[in-house]
C-alpha positions as CSV (number, residue, x, y, z in Angstrom):
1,X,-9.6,-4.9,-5.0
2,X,-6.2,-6.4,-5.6
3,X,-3.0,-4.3,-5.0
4,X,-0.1,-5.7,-6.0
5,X,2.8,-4.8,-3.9
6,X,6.2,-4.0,-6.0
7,X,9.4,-5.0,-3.1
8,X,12.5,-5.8,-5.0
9,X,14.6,-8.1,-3.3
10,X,17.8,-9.0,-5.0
11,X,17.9,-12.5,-3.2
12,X,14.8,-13.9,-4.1
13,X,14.7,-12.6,-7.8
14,X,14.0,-15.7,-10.7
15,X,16.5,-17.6,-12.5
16,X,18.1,-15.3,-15.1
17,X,16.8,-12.2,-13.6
18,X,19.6,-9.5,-13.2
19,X,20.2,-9.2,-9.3
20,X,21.5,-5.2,-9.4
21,X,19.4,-2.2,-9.5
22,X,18.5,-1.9,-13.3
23,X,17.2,-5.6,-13.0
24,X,15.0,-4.2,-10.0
25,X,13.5,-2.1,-12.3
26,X,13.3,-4.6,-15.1
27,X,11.4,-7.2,-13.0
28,X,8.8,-5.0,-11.7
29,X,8.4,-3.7,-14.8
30,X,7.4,-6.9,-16.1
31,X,5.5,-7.7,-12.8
32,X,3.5,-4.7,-13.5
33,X,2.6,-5.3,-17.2
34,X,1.8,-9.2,-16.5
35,X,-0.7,-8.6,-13.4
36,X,-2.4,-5.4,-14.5
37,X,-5.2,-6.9,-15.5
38,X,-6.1,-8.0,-12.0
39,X,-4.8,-5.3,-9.8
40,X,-6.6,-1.9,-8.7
41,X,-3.3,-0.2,-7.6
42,X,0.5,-0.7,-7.4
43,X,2.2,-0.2,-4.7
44,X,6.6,0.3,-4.6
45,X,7.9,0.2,-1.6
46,X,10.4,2.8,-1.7
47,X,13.3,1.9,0.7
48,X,13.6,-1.6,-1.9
49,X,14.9,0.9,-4.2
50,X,16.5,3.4,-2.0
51,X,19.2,0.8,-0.4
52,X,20.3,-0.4,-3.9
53,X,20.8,3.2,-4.5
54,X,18.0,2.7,-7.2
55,X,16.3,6.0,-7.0
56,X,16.2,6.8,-11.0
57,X,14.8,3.1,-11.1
58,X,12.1,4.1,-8.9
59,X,11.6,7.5,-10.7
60,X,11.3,5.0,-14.1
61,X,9.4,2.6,-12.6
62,X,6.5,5.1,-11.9
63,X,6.1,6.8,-15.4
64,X,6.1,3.3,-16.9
65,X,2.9,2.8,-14.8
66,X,1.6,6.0,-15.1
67,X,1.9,5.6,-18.8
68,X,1.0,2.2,-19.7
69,X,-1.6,1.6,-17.1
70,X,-3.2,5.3,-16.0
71,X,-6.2,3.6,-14.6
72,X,-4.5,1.9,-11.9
73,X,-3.4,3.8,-8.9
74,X,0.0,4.0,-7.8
75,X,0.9,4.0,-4.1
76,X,4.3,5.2,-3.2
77,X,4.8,3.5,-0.1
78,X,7.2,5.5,2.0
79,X,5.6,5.6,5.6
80,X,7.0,9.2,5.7
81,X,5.9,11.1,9.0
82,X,8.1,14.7,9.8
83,X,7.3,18.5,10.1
84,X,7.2,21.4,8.8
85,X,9.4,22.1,5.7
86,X,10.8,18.4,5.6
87,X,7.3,16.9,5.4
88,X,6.6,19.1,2.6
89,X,9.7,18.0,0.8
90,X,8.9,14.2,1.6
91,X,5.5,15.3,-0.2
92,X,7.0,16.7,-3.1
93,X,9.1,13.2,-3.3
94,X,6.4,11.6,-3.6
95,X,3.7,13.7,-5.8
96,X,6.2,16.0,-8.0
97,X,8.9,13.7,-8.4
98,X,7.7,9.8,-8.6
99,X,3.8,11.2,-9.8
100,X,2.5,9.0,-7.3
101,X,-1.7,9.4,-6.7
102,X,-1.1,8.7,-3.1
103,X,1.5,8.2,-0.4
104,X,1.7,6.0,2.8
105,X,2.3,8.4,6.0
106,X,3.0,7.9,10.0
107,X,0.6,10.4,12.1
108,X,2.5,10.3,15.2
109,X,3.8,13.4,14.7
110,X,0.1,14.9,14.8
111,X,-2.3,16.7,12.0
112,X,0.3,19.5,10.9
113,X,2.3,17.0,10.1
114,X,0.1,15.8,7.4
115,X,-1.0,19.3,6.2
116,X,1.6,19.2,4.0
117,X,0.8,15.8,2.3
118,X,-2.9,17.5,1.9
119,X,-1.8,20.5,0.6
120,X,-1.5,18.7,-3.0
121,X,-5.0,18.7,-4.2
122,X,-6.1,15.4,-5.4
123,X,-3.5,13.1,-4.3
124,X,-4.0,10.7,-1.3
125,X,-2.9,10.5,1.8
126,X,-3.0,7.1,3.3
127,X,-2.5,7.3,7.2
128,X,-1.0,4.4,8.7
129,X,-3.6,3.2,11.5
130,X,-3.9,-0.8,12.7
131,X,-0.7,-2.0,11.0
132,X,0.2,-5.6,10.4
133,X,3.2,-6.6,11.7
134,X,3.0,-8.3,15.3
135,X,4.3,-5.5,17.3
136,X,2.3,-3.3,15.8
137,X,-0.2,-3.2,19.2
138,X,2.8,-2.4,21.8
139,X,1.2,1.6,20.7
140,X,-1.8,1.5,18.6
141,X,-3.8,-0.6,20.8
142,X,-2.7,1.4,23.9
143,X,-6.0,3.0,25.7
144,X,-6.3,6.2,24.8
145,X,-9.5,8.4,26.3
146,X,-11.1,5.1,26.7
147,X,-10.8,4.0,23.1
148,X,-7.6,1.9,21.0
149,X,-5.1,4.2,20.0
150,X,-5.9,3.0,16.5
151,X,-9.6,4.1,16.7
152,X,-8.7,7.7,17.5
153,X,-6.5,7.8,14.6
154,X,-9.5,6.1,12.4
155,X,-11.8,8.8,14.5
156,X,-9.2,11.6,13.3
157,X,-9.2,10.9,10.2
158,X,-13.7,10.6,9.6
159,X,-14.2,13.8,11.7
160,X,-11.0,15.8,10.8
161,X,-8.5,14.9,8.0
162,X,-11.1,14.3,5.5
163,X,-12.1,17.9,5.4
164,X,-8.6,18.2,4.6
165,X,-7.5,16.1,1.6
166,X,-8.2,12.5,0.5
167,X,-7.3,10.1,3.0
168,X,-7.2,6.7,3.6
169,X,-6.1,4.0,6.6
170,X,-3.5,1.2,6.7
171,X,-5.2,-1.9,8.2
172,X,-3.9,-4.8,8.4
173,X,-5.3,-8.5,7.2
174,X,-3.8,-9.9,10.3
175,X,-6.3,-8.3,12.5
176,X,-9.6,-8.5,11.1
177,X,-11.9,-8.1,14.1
178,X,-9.9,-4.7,13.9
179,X,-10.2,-3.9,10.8
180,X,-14.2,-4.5,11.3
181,X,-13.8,-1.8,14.0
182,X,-12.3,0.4,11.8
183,X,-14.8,0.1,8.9
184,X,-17.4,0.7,11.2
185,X,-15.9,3.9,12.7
186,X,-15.2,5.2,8.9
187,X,-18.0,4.0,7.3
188,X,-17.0,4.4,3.4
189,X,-13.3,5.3,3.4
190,X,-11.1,3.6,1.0
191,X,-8.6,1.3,3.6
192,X,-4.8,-0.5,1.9
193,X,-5.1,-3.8,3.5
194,X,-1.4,-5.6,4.0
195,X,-0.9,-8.8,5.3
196,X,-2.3,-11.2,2.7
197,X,-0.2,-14.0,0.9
198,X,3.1,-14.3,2.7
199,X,2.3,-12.4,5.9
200,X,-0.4,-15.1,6.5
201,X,-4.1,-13.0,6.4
202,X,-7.1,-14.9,5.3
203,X,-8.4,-13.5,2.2
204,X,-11.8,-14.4,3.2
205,X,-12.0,-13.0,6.7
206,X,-10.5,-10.1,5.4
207,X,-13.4,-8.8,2.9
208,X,-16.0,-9.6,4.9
209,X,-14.8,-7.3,7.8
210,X,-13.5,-4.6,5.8
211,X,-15.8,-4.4,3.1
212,X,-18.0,-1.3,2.7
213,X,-21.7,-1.1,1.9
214,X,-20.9,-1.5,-1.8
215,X,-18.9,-4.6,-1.2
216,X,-15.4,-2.6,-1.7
217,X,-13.9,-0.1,-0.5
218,X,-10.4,-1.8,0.0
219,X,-7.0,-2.2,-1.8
220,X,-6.0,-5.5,-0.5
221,X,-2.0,-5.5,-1.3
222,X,-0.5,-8.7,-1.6
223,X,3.7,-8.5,-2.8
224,X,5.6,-11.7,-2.0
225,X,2.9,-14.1,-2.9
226,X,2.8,-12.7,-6.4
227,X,6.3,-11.7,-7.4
228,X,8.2,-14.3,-6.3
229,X,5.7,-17.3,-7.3
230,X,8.3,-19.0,-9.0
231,X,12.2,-19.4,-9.1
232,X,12.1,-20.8,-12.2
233,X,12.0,-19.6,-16.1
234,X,8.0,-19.2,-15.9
235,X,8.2,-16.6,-13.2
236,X,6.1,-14.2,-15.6
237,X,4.0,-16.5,-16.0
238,X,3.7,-17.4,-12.8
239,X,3.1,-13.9,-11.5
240,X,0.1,-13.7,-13.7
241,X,-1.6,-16.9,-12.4
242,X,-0.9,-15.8,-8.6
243,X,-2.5,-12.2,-9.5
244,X,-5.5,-13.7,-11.4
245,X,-6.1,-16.6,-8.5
246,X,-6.1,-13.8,-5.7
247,X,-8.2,-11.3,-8.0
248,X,-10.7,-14.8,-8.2
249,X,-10.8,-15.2,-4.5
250,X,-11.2,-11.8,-3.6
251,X,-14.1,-11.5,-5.7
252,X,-15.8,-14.9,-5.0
253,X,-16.0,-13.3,-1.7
């Protein structure tokens, strides 16, 4: 259930690793190849690339996994949330031109502003809902109709958006008696679970709240932990080891 998280950050790239947007591309590629074996998805966080004005590198980035690994899924993470015709153009960014299987997306802007993001048959749409970060409760744990905010979205997106498309929540690993509310509100649905490694959740409580009846049901993304696990002139090496001892924990769970 391991998702390895793909944020390129010039400042924090290994010894001899090229700190300009074609090394960008160059070290996730090699992030990618050396943890594949123990991931379930990848996940690029776009705005990494956009601000180097890496774009192409991105574009790259994707048809490497897409072609070397095509049974792992690829989450462009984008957090993209607009209407009408600019949503469906952030859709087509993600699903015509980086081919990823599923996008991260901000329902704040209400339902039609996913319909566009649903339109593409087959691709997902992962709606943000119980995020990680601390402020993440000054709105989604506001009462609304008696309930979280973040419960109505995960109540949304059982009773409404999955007649629509493939969807999925963003809950984070920093909040796990939430994240056990929200697996028992959506029962089987697939949830990206942030907050592991560097952002401090426990792997442990994690799986056993969000867990389904099967035992998965999550993509539990870890990024900082794993690409930056060493400095030094093993960092691929390194990178593997990370991968493989969170892949182990994970399961033992």
């Amino acid at each position: 259930m391991l998702c390895v998280g793909l944020d390129p950050d010039l400042d924090k790239f290994p010894d001899g690793v090229e700190r300009s947007a074609r090394g960008a591309l160059d070290f996730c590629r090699r992030v990618v190849d050396s943890t594949a074996e123990f991931a379930c998805a990848f996940k690029p966080q776009i705005a990494y690339f956009a601000a180097l004005g890496a774009e192409r590198d991105l574009e790259q980035l994707c048809a490497h996994i897409r072609e070397q690994h095509p049974n792992i899924v690829l989450i462009l993470d984008a957090k993209r949330g607009d209407i009408g015709p600019t949503a469906e153009r952030y859709a087509r960014e993600a699903f015509d031109r980086y081919g990823a299987d599923a996008v991260t997306v901000n329902p704040y802007l209400g339902t039609d502003s996913l319909e566009p993001f649903f339109a593409h048959s087959g691709k997902g749409v992962i709606v943000l809902c119980r995020t990680s970060n601390p402020g993440s409760g000054d709105f989604q744990s506001l009462t609304v109709d008696g309930q979280p905010l973040y419960e109505r979205v995960a109540r949304l997106a059982v009773d409404d958006w999955t007649k629509r498309g493939e969807v999925a929540l963003v809950v984070g690993a920093t909040y796990p008696d939430e994240l056990a509310r929200v697996r028992a509100i959506v029962a089987d649905l697939p949830l990206l679970v942030p907050g592991i490694g560097a952002q401090g959740g426990d792997v442990a409580a994690t799986v056993t709240a969000g867990r389904d009846a099967s035992g998965y049901g999550m993509m539990i993304n870890s990024s900082r932990a794993i690409l930056y696990a060493s400095s030094g002139a093993n960092w691929v090496e390194a990178t593997t080891r990370a991968a493989e001892r969170t892949r182990d924990e994970i399961r033992a769970v």
